[in-house]
N, C-alpha and C positions, 0 to 999 in steps of 0.2 A: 284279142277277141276269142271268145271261147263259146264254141254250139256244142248246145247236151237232144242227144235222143235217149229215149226212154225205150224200153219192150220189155215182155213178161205178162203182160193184163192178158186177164181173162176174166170168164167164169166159172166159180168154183160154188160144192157146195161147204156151210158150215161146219169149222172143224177141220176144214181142209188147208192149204200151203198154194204157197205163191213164191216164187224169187223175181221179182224185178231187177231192171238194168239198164243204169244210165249210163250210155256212151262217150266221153267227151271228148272232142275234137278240142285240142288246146293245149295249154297248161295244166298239171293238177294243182298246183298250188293253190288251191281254192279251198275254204271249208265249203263241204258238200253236203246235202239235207234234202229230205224230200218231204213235201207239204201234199196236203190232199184237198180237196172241194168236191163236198156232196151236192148234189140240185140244193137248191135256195138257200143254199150256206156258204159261208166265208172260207176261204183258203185255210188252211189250218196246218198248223207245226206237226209232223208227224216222228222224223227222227233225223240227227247231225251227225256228222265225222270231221273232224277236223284235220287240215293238213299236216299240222308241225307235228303233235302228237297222236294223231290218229283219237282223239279222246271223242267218245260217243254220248249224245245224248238222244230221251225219246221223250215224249210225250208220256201222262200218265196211262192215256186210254192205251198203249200199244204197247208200254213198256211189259217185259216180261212175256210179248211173245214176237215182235220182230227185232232183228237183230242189224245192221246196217254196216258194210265191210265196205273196205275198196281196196282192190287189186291195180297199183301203179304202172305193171309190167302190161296191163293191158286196156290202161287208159278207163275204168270201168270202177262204178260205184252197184255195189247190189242193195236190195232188201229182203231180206228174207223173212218173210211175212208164212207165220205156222199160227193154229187154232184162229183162224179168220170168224170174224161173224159177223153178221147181216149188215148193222152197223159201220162196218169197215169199208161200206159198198162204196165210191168215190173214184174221182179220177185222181191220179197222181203226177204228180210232178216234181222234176229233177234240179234242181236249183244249185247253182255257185255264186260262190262269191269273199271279202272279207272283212263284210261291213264287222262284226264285231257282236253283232246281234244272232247268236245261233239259231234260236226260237223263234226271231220274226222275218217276216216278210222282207222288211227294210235291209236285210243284213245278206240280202243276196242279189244277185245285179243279174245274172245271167238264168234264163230260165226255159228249157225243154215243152215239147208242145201238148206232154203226158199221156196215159195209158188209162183207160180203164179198167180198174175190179169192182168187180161184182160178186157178191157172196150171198149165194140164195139159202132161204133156210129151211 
């Protein structure tokens, strides 16, 4: 069994930085990713790390300015979310799992109860 907590959210203005921080209480053997949901929108792929190799993916919208680490020594996935904008505003959440699926929903089983950001402009 594996519980993820999230912290980091806030609010920020545009242009500004954010590091988010998934806790896991577990196993790391997980690939780890974090998805986001704005009001009246669908949960959405935001960016992946993979356990075996550490290999990262992002989304287009994100790519190029969050970057997605994870620290094994202290059970802890970040995001480090720079040049935020309004757009970016959503909750996030922390997700494991090894379904196979980095990109979707289906591909993670374990899932954190998320953070808020907010990016005013």
């Amino acid at each position: 069994q594996v519980s993820l907590v999230e912290s980091g959210g806030g609010l920020v203005q545009a242009g500004g930085s954010l590091r988010l921080a998934c806790l896991v209480s577990g196993p790391m053997s997980y690939d780890m990713a974090w998805f986001r949901q704005a009001p009246g929108k669908e949960r959405e792929f935001v960016a992946a790390i993979t356990w075996r190799r550490s290999s990262t993916y992002y989304s287009d919208s994100v790519n190029g300015r969050f970057a997605i680490s994870r620290d094994s020594a202290k059970n802890t996935v970040y995001l480090q979310m720079d040049s935020l904008k309004p757009e970016d505003t959503a909750v996030y959440y922390c997700g494991a799992g090894n379904g196979g699926y980095i990109r979707l929903l289906i591909g993670y089983s374990y899932w954190g109860q998320g953070t808020q950001v907010t990016v005013a402009s």
